[in-house]
TORLO-291887 format. One record per residue (C-alpha): x, y, z. Coordinates in steps of 0.001 Angstrom, whole numbers, padded with zeros to 6 digits, always signed. Layout:
XYZ/...
% end
This chain:
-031677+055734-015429/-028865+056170-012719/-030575+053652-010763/-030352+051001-013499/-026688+051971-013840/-026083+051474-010275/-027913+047801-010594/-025908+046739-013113/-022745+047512-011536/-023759+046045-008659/-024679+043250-010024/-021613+043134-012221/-019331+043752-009169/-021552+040821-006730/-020598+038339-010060/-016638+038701-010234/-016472+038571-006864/-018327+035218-006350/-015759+034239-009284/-013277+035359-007832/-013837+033672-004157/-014911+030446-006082/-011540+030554-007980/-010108+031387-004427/-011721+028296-003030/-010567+025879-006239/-007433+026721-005652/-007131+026452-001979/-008962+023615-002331/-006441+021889-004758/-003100+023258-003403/-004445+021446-000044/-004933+018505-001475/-001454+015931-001281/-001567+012670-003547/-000867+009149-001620/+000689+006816-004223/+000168+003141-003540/+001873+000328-005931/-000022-002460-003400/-003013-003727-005561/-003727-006397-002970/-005963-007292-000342/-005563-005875+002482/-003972-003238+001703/-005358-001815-001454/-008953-003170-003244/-011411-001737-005346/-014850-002712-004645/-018033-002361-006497/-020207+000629-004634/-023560-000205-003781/-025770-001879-007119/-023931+000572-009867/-022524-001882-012098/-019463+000814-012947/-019610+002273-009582/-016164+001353-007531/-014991+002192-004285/-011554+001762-002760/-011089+000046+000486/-007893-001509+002250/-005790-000816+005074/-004163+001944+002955/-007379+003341+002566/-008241+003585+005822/-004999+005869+007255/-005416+007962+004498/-008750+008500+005748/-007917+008621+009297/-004975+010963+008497/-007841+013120+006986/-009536+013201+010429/-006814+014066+012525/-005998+017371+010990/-007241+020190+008963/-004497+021415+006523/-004414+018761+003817/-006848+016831+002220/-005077+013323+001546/-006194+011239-000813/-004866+007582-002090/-003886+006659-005659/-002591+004019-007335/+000858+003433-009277/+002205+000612-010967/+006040+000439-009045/+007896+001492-012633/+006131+003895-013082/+005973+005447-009690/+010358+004505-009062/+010556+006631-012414/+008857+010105-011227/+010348+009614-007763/+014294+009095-009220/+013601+011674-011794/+012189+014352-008579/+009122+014325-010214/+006657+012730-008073/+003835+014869-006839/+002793+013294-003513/+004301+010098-001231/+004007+006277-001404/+002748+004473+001201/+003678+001230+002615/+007006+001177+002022/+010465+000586+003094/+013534+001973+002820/+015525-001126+002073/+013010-000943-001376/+014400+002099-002338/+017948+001478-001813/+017665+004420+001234/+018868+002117+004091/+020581+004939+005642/+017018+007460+004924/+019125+010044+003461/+017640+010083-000104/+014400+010687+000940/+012261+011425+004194/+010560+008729+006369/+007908+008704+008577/+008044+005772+011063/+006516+002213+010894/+002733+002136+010413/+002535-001009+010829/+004808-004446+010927/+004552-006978+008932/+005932-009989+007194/+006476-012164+003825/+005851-015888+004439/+006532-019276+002324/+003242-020953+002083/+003218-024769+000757/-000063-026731+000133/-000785-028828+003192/-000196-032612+001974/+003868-030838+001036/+006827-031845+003586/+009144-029027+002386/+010401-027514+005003/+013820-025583+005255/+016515-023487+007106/+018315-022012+004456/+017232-020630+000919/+019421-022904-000648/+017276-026122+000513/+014612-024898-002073/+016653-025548-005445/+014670-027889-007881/+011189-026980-006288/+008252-025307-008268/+008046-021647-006998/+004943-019500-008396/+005134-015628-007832/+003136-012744-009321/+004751-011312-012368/+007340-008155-011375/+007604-009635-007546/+011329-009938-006060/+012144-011588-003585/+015479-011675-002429/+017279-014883-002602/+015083-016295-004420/+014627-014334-007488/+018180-014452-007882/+017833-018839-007971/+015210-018142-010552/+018209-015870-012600/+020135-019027-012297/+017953-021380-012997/+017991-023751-009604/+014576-023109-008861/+011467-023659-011872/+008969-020507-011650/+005849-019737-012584/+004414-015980-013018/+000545-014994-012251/-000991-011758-012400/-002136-012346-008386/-001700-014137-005053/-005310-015542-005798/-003482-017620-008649/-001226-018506-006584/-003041-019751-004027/-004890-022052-006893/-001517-022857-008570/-000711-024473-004964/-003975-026203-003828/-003581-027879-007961/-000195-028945-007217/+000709-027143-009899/+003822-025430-008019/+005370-026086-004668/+005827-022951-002916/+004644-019346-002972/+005791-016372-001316/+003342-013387+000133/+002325-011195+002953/+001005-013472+005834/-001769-010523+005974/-002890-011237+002104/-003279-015164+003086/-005292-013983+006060/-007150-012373+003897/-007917-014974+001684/-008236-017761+004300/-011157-015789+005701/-012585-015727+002468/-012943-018224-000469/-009591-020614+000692/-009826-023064+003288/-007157-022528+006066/-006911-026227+006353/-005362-026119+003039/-002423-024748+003258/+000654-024833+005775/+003230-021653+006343/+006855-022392+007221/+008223-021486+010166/+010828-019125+008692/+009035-015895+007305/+011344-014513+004011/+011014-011085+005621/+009696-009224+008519/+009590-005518+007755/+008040-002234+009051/+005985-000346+006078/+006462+003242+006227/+005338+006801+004230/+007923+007915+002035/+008044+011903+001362/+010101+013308-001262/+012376+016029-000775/+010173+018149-002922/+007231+017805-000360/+009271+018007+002848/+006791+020366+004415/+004792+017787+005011/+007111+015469+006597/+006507+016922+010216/+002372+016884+009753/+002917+013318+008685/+005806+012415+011520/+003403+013591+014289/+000291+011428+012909/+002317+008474+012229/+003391+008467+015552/+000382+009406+017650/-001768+006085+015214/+000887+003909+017045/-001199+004497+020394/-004522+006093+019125/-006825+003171+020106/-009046+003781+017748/-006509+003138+014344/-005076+000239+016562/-008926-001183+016368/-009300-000838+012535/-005692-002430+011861/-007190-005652+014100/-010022-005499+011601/-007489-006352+009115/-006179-009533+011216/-002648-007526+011346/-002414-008118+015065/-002616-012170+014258/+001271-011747+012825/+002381-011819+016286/+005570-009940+015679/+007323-009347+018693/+010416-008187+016533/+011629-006864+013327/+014833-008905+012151/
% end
C-alpha cells in the first residue's frame, strides 16, 4: 500500500514539474522572441509566396526577410521574427508608445526624427533610392520638380512623395492611384500616365521578371537617395546595442553583402547619399 502511495506521488510530483519546465520554456521562449514590423509590401523587400504545392500554404521572402533571418544566426538571445503593418496603423502604436517590437527599413526623415532623438536608430542596412521612371517612346526629362506640372503621374494609393504630392494637393500635376507598382508599371507601358515614382530596386525587380527593360527609361535625377535603417522604440531600448553591433558587423560580413547582390541592390551604384 505505501508503495502505491509513493508511486503516485512520484508520479504526481514527475507531472508538475514537466508543467512547470514546459511553462518555463513557453515563456522563455516568448519573452525572447522581438516582433520586426515591416509596412514594405513590395518586392524586394517584403513578398509572400506560395510554399511548395499547398494551395493556402505561404511563405515570406524579401530582403527584409532575409536580415531578420540572418540577425537570427548571428546571436542567441532573441528570436526575431518579421511582421507586417499597414504604415497607419503601425505610426499609431509607435506615437501612442505602444508598439511591441521595431520597423524595419526605415528612415528617420519618415518619422519626423531627423535629429534621432525620438527614437533609437541602428545604422544604414542598406542604401537605396526612389527613381522617376517614364515609358521609353516619352521625352520628359527634367531638372527641377516644377518641369513636371500638367503631366500624368500614377502612384500607389497612401504613397508621398515629396514635391510632388504636394503638386497633386494643388492640382498642377493629374494623378492616378493603384493598389501596386505592378499597376503602375502597366498604367505606363498603356500610356495611360506619364510618370511613376518607385524604388529603382522594385523596377529591378520587375524588369527581371514579367517587364521588359527595353520598355521603360529612368531619369537621370533619382527623387531620393536614402539609407533604410531599424527603428527601436524607447520601450525596447535593450535591444538597441544587440541590434547596433549586427547592423554594423552585416556592413562587412561577406556573406549578407552576397545575399543583398542577390537582390540586384549593388546595381544602384550609389557612391553617395544626398
Amino acid at each position: 500500500m505505501r508503495s502505491i502511495k509513493t508511486l503516485t506521488y512520484l508520479f504526481s510530483y514527475l507531472l508538475i514539474t514537466s508543467l512547470s519546465l514546459i511553462a518555463h520554456n513557453a515563456h522563455t521562449n516568448n519573452s525572447n522572441k522581438v516582433k520586426v514590423y515591416t509596412y514594405h509590401e513590395k518586392p524586394p523587400y517584403f513578398m509572400h509566396a506560395k510554399k511548395g504545392n499547398q494551395p493556402y500554404g505561404v511563405s515570406e521572402t524579401g530582403i527584409y526577410h532575409d536580415f531578420v533571418e540572418y540577425l537570427n544566426t548571428q546571436q542567441q538571445n532573441h528570436k526575431y521574427e518579421l511582421h507586417f503593418m499597414p504604415r497607419l496603423r503601425l505610426e499609431k502604436l509607435l506615437n501612442n508608445k505602444e508598439l511591441d517590437g521595431i520597423i524595419i527599413g526605415v528612415n528617420p526623415l519618415w518619422f519626423k526624427d531627423k535629429e534621432q532623438k525620438k527614437f533609437l536608430w541602428t545604422s544604414s542596412i542598406m542604401n537605396d533610392r526612389d527613381i522617376f521612371l517614364v515609358n521609353s517612346e516619352s521625352n520628359i526629362n527634367f531638372s527641377k520638380t516644377e518641369e513636371f506640372i500638367g503631366f500624368t503621374f500614377v502612384l500607389a494609393r497612401g504613397s508621398y512623395y515629396k514635391g510632388i504630392t504636394e503638386l497633386a494637393k494643388q492640382e498642377k500635376i493629374k494623378m492616378s492611384v493603384t493598389s501596386n507598382a505592378q499597376q503602375n508599371l502597366d498604367m505606363l507601358s498603356h500610356h495611360r500616365a506619364d510618370v511613376t515614382i518607385m524604388s529603382e530596386l522594385t523596377a529591378n525587380y520587375f524588369f527581371n521578371k514579367e517587364y521588359p527593360r527595353e520598355k521603360f527609361r529612368i531619369l537621370s535625377t533619382p527623387h531620393d537617395t536614402f539609407e533604410r535603417m531599424i527603428l527601436i522604440p524607447r520601450s525596447q531600448q535593450h535591444l538597441h546595442e544587440e541590434l547596433r553591433i549586427l547592423v554594423k558587423k552585416s556592413a562587412s560580413d561577406n556573406a549578407w553583402q552576397d545575399t543583398l547582390e542577390q537582390w540586384h541592390v549593388k546595381e544602384l551604384n550609389i557612391s553617395e547619399l544626398e
